[in-house]
C-alpha positions as CSV (number, residue, x, y, z in Angstrom):
1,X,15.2,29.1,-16.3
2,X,13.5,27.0,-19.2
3,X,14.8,23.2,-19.7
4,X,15.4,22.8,-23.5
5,X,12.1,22.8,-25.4
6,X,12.8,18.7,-25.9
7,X,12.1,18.1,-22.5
8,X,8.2,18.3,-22.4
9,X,7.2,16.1,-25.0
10,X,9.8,14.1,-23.7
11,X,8.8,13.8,-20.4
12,X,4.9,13.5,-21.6
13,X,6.1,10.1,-24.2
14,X,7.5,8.4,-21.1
15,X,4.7,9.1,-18.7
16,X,2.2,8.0,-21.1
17,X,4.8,4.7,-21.4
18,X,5.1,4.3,-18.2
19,X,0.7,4.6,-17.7
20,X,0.6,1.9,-20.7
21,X,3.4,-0.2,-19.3
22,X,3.0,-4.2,-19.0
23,X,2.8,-6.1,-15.5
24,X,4.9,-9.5,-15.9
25,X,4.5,-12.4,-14.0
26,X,1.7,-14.3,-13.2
27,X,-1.3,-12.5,-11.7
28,X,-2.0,-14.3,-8.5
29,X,-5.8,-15.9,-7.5
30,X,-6.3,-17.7,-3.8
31,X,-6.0,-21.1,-4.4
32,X,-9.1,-23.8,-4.3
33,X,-8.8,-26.0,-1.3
34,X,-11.1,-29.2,-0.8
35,X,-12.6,-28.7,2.5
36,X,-16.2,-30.7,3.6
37,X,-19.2,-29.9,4.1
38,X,-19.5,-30.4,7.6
39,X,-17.7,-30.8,10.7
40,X,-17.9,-34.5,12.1
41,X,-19.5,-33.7,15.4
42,X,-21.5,-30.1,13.6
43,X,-24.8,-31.9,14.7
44,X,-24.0,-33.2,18.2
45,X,-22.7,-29.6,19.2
46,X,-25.8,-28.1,17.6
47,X,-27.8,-30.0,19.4
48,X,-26.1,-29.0,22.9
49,X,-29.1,-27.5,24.8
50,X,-27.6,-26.7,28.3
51,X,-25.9,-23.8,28.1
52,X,-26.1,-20.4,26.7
53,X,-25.0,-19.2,23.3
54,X,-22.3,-17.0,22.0
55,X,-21.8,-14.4,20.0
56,X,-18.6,-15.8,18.3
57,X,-16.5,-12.4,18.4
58,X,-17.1,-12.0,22.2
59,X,-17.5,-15.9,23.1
60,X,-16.1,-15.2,26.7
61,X,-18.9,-13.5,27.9
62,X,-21.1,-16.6,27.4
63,X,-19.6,-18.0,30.1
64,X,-21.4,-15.7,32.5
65,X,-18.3,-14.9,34.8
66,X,-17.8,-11.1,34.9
67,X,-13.7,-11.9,36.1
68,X,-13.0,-13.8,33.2
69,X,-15.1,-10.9,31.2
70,X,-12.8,-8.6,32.7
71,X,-9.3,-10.6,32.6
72,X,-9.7,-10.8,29.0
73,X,-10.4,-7.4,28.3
74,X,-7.4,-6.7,30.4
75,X,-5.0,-8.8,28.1
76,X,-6.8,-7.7,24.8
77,X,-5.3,-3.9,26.3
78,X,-2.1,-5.1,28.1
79,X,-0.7,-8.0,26.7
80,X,3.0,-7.4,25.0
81,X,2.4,-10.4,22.4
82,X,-0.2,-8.5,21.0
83,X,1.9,-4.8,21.1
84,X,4.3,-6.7,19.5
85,X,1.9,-7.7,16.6
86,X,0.6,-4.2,16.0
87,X,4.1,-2.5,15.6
88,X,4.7,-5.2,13.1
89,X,1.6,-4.0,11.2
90,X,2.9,-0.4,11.8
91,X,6.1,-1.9,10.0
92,X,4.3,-3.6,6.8
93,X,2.4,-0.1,6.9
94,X,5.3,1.7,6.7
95,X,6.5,-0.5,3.8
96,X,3.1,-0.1,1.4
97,X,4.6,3.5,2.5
98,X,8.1,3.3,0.8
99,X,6.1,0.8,-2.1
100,X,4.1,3.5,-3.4
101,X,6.8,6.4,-3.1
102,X,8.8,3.9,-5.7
103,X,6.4,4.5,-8.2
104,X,6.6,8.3,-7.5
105,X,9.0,10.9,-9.1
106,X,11.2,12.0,-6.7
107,X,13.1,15.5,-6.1
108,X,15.6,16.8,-4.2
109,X,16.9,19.9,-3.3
110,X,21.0,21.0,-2.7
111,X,23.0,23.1,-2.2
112,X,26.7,24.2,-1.3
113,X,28.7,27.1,-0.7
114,X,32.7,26.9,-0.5
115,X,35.3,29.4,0.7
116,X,39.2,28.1,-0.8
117,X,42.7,29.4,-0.1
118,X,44.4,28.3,-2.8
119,X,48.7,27.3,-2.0
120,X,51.0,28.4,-4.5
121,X,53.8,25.2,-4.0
122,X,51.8,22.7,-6.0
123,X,52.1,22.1,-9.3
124,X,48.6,23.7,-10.5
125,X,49.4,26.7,-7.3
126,X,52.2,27.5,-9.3
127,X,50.9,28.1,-12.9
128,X,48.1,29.7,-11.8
129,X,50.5,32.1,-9.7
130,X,51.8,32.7,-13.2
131,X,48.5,34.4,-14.1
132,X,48.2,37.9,-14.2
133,X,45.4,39.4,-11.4
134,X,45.1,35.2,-10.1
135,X,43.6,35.7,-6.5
136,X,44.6,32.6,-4.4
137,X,41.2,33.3,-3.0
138,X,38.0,32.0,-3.8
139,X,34.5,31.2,-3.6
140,X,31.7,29.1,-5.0
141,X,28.5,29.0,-4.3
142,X,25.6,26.3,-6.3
143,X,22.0,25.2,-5.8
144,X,20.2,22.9,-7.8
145,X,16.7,21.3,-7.6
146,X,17.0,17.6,-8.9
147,X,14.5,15.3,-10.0
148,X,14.4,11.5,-11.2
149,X,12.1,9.0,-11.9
150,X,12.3,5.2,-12.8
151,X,9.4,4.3,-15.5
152,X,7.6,0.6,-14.4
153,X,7.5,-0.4,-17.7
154,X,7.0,-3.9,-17.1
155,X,5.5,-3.8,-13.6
156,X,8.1,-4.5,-11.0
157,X,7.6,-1.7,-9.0
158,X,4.0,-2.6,-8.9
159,X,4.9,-6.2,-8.1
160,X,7.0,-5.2,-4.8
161,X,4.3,-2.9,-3.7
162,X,1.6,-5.7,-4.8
163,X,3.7,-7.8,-2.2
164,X,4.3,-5.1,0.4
165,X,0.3,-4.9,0.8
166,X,-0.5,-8.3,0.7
167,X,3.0,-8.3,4.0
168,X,0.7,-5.5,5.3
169,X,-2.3,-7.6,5.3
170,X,-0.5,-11.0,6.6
171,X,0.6,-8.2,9.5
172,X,-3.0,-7.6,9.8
173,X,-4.0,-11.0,10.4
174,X,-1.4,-12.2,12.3
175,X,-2.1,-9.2,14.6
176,X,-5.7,-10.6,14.8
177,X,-4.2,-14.3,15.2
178,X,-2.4,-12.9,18.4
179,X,-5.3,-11.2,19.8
180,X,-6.9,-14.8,19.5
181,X,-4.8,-16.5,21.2
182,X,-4.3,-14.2,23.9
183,X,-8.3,-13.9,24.5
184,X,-8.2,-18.5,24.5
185,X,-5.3,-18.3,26.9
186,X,-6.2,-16.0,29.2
187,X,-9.6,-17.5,29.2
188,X,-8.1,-21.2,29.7
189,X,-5.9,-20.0,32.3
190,X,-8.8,-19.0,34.7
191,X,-10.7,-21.9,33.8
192,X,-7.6,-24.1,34.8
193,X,-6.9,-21.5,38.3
194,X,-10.6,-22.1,39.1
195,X,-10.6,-25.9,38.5
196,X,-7.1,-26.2,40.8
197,X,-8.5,-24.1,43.4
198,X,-12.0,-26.1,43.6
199,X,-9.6,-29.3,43.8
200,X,-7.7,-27.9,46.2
201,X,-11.1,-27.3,48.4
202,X,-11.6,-30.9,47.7
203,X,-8.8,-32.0,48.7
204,X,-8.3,-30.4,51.8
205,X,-11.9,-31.7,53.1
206,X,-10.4,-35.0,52.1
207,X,-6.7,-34.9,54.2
208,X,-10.0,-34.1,57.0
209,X,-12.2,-36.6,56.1
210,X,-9.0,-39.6,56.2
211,X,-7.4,-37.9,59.1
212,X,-11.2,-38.8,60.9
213,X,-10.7,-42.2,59.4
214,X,-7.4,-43.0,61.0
215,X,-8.2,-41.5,63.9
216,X,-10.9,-43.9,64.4
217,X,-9.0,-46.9,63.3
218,X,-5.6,-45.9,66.0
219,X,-8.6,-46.5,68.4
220,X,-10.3,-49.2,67.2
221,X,-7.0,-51.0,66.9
222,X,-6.5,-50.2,70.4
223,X,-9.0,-51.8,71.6
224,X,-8.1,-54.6,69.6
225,X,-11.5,-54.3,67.3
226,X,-9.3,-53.4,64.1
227,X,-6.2,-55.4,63.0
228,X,-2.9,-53.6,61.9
229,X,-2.9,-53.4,58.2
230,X,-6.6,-51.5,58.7
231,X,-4.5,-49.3,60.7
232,X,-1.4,-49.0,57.9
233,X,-3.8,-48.4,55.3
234,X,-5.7,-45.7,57.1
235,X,-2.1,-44.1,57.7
236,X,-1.2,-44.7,54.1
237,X,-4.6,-43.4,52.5
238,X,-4.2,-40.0,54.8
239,X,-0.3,-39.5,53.3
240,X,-1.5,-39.5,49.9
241,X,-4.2,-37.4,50.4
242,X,-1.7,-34.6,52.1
243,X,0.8,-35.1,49.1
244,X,-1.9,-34.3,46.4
245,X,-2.4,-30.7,48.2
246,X,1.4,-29.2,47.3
247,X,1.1,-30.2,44.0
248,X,-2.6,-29.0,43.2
249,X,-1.6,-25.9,45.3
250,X,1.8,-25.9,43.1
251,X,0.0,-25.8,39.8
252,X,-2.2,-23.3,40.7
253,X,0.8,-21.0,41.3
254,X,2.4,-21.8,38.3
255,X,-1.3,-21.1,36.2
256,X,-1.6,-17.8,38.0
257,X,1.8,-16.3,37.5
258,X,1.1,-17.6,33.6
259,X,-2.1,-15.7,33.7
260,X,-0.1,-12.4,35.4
261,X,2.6,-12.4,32.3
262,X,-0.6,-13.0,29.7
263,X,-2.0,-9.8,31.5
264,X,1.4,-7.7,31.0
265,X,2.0,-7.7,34.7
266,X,4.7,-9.1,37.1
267,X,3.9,-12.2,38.6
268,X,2.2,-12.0,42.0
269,X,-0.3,-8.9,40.5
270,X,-3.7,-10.6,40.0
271,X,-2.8,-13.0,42.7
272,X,-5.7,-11.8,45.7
273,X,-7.8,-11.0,43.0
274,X,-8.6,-15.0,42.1
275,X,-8.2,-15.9,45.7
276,X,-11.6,-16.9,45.4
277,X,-12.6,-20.0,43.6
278,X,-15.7,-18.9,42.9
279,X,-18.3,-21.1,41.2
280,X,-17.3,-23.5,38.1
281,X,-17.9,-21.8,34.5
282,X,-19.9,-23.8,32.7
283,X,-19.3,-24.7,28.6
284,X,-21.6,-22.2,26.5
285,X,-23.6,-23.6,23.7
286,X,-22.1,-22.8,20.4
287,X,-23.6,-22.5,17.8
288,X,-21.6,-20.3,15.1
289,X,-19.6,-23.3,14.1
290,X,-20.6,-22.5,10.2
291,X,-19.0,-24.8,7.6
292,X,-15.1,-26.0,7.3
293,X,-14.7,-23.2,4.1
294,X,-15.6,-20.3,6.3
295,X,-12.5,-21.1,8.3
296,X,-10.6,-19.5,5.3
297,X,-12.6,-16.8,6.3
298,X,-12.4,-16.7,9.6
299,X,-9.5,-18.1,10.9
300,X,-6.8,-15.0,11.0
301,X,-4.0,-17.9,11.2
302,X,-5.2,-19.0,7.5
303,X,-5.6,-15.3,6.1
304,X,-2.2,-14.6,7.3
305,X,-0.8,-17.5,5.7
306,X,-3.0,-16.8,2.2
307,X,-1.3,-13.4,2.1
308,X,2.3,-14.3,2.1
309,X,1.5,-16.9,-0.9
310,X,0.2,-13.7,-2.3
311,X,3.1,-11.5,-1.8
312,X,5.5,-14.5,-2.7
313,X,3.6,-14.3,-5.9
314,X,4.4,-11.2,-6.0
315,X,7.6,-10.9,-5.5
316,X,8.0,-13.9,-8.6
317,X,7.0,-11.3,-10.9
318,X,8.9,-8.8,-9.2
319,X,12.0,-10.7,-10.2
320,X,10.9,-11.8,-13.5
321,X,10.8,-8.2,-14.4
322,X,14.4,-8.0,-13.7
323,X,14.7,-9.7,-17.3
324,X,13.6,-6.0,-19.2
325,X,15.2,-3.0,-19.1
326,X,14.6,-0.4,-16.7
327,X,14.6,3.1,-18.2
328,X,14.4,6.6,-15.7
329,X,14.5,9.9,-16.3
330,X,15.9,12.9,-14.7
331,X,16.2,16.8,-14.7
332,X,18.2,19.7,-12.8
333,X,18.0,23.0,-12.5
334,X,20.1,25.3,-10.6
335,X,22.4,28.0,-10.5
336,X,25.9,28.2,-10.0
337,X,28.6,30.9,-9.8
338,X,32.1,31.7,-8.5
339,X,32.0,34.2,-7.5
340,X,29.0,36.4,-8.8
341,X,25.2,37.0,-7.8
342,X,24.2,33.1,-7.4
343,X,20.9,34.4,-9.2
344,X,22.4,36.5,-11.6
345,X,22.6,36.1,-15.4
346,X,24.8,33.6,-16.8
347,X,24.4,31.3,-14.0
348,X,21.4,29.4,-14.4
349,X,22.2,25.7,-15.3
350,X,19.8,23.0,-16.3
351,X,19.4,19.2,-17.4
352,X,17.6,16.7,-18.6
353,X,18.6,12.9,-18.3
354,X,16.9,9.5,-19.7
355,X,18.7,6.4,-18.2
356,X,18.8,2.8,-19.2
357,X,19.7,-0.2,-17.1
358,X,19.9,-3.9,-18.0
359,X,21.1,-6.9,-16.6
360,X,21.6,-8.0,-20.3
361,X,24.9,-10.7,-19.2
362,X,23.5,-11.4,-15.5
363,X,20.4,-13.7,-17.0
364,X,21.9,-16.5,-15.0
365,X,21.6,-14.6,-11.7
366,X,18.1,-13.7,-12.6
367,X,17.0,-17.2,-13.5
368,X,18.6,-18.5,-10.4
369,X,16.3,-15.9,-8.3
370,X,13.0,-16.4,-10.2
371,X,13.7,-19.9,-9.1
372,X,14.4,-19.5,-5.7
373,X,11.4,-17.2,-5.6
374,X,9.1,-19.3,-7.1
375,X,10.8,-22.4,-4.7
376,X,9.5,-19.9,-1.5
377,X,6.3,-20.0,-3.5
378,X,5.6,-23.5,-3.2
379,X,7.1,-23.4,-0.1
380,X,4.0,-21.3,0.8
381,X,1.4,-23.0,-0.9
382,X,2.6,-25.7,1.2
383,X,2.2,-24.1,4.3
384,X,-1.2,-22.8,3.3
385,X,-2.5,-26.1,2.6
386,X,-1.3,-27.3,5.7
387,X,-2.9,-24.6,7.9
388,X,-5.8,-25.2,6.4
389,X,-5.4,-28.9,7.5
390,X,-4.1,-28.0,10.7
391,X,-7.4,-25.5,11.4
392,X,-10.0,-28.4,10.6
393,X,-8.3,-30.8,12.7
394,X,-8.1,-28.2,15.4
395,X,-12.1,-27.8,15.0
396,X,-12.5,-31.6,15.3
397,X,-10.3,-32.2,18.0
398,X,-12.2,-29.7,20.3
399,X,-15.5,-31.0,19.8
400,X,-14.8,-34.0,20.0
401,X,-13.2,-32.8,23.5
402,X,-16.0,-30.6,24.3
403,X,-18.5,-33.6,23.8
404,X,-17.1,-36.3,25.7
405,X,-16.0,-34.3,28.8
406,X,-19.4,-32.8,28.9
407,X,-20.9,-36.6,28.5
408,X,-18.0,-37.7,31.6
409,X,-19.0,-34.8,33.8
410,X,-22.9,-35.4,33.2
411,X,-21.7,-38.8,34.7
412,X,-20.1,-37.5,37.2
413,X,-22.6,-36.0,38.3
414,X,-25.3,-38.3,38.5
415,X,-22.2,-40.4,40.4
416,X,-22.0,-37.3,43.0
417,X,-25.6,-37.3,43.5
418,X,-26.1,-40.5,44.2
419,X,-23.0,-40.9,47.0
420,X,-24.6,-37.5,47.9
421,X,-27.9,-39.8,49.2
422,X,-25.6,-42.5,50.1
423,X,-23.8,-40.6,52.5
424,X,-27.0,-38.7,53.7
425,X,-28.4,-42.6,54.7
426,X,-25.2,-43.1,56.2
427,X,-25.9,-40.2,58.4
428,X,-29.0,-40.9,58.9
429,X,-28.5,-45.0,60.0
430,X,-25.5,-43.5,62.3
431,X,-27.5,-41.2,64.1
432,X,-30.3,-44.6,64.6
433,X,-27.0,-46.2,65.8
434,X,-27.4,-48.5,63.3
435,X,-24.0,-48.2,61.2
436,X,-20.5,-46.9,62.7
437,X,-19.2,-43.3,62.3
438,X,-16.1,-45.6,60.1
439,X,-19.1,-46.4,57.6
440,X,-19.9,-42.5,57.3
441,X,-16.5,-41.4,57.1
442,X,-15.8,-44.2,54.0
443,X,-19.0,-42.5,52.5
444,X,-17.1,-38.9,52.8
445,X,-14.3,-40.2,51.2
446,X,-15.8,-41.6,48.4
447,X,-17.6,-38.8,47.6
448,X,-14.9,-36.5,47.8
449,X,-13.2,-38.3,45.3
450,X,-16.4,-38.2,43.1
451,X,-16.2,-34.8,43.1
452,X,-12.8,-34.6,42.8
453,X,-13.5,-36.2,39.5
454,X,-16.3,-34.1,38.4
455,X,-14.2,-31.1,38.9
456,X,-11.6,-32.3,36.4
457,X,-14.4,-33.2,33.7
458,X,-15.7,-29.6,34.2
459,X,-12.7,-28.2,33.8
460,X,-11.7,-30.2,30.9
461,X,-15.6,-29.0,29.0
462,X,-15.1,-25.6,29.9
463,X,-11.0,-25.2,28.5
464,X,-12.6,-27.6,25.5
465,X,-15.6,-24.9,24.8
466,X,-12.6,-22.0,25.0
467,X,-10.5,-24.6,22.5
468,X,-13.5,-25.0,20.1
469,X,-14.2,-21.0,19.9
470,X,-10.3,-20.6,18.8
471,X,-10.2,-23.5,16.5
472,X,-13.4,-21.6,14.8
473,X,-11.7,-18.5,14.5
474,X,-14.0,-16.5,17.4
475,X,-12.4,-13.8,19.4
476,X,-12.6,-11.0,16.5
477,X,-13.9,-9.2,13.1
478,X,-13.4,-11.5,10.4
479,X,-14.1,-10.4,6.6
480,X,-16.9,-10.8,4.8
481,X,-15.9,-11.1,1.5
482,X,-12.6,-13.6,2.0
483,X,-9.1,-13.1,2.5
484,X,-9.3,-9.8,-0.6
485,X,-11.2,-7.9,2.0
486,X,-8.3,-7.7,4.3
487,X,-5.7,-7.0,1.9
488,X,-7.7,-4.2,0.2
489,X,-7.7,-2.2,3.6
């Protein structure tokens, strides 16, 4: 059935009103943030020539260990940090969703059919008793298609959906922040298992090495050729080499069942499978350190943080808007009867509606949430000028880190290779009988804790390399085109 012949041109005046409609608020732009030119130690890590290089969204595979290759693809697939993240972006997904529909007409369709006995004791029972042929039974029976739809004259509904995909995109990043971190954990986790276990080598040749030594000195003090505090100190220098064992051995229990839970597994799973120490990584080269303004980029941490500046910006104008009016329309049609053919003639029913709402006396509500909106605003900006901070310091930090454990363990090394010779001419001059066994023995010992310390400093390069990849942002797809390139998707 036809809608009076108003409703067309009607409804074609407040679409084209609501096409033509203003957008209040401030449009929002990325804010400029001083950054330099260079990172302080850019040069010195450029100029690292003893490793291999990176590819900065797979840096783990540069360090040439197919296990840690492997781990980390396990934890990119398993970890629950990161399933958490992507059912939040499912969420903010969901919301650009329920954004857009806002804009939308919307329609609805109803229905109801009633059967009623109606009791002749009550008031209206008993005057409609009174009519002749009433039936105390009856029946109604109604459908109706309805449709309604608000008119964003002044852009508020395009504000909250201008917020709900810049949420979506913070989702995104913050899904990609995540995988980051899981990838640098997982990846400093091994590095710290395989450091602990080559201590724990270390310093189990060690309780050896001093058991030999007071061994030697119970029988040289025997025979009265050593004196007794020779003999206390040989005692005392074999205890503290058994008590270092539980806790190296304790640590490395703790970092495995650390690296099971970053894996999605019970603890105890991946246990046999880095039973193994296997041979040291060794710090790749990197060389896709760019310049401290592609961290805005890059770093996921600083997108997501961007991105809920932009939807508080947003939602500013979003609540600025809730100074206009808000105008809707709306239409039914249906049928109705009591009692007849539901479709039948005479039963057809339509309407057409145009609605006005506005908060014309609630001004001071709405000026106290513009202000608290545009308070979470620079609350924001804040934050984003801070991360930004935050990231560059992070990108000194493990430089500086990678550079001067790689200059201690270069060091070290040259320390471990010449007690290496030292102890090899102690052999030697032993065999000649020209030294003691004791003088070999001290030359064990020392090296041992040479490398004992050379262990560390590896360690410490290789978590620092891992530290410097996330600090750069490496582990994932960054966008080209700045921090618009992930909200437009």
């Amino acid at each position: 059935m036809p809608l009076p012949r108003l409703r067309l041109p009607f409804l074609l005046i407040a679409a084209g009103l609501a096409a033509t409609g203003c957008t209040v608020g401030n449009d929002y732009h990325r804010p400029e943030l001083p950054q330099a030119a260079q990172y302080l130690h850019q040069a010195a890590l450029g100029a690292r020539q003893d490793a291999d290089s990176a590819e900065l969204r797979q840096w783990w595979t540069a360090f040439g260990d197919p296990r840690l290759t492997r781990l980390v693809t396990v934890a990119l697939a398993q970890n629950l940090d990161l399933a958490q993240a992507q059912a939040r972006v499912s969420q903010a997904r969901a919301a650009i969703g329920a954004a857009d529909a806002a804009l939308l007409p919307s329609a609805s369709l109803g229905g109801q059919a009633a059967r009623a006995y109606q009791s002749v004791q009550t008031p209206l029972g008993q005057v409609l008793n009174a009519t002749p042929g009433y039936d105390r039974a009856g029946s109604a029976r109604e459908l109706n298609l309805q449709a309604s739809w608000e008119l964003d004259l002044f852009g508020g509904l395009r504000r909250e959906r201008e917020a709900a995909r810049a949420d979506y995109a913070a989702s995104e990043a913050g899904w990609a922040a995540t995988r980051l971190a899981v990838a640098a954990q997982t990846a400093d986790l091994y590095l710290t298992i395989q450091g602990l276990q080559a201590r724990l080598e270390l310093a189990r040749r060690q309780v050896g090495t001093d058991a030999a030594l007071l061994e030697l000195a119970t029988l040289l003090y025997g025979k009265g050729l050593a004196n007794e505090p020779a003999l206390r100190q040989a005692e005392a220098s074999l205890a503290q080499a058994r008590a270092v064992v539980p806790g190296l051995d304790t640590a490395r229990e703790v970092a495995l069942h650390a690296l099971d839970v970053m894996l999605g597994a019970a603890p105890g799973t991946y246990g046999d499978d880095m039973a193994a120490a296997g041979a040291m990584a060794r710090a790749p080269r990197i060389t896709a350190g760019g310049s401290p303004s592609e961290l805005l980029r890059r770093r996921p941490d600083l997108i997501a943080a961007e991105r809920r500046l932009a939807a508080a910006s947003a939602r500013t104008g979003a609540a600025v808007a809730e100074y206009y009016p808000k105008l809707s329309l709306g239409a039914l049609l249906g049928s109705a009867t009591a009692g007849g053919t539901l479709f039948g003639s005479g039963s057809g029913q339509a309407a057409g509606m145009l609605g006005l709402r506005w908060r014309l006396f609630d001004f001071g509500r709405i000026d106290a949430q513009i202000e608290a909106s545009r308070g979470r605003e620079a609350e924001l900006l804040a934050a984003y000028r801070l991360a930004a901070l935050h990231a560059a310091e992070d990108v000194e930090n493990a430089g500086s880190a990678l550079l001067r454990h790689e200059e201690q363990a270069t060091l070290l090394e040259q320390s471990v290779e010449s007690l290496e010779r030292a102890r090899a001419a102690s052999l030697a001059a032993y065999e000649k009988g020209v030294v003691s066994r004791l003088d070999v023995l001290q030359a064990d010992s020392r090296l041992l804790h040479a490398a004992d310390a050379r262990a560390q400093a590896q360690t410490a390069s290789a978590r620092a390399a891992v530290a410097t990849y996330r600090a750069l942002g490496g582990g994932w797809q960054a966008p080209q085109a700045g921090t618009e390139a992930v909200a437009a998707r």
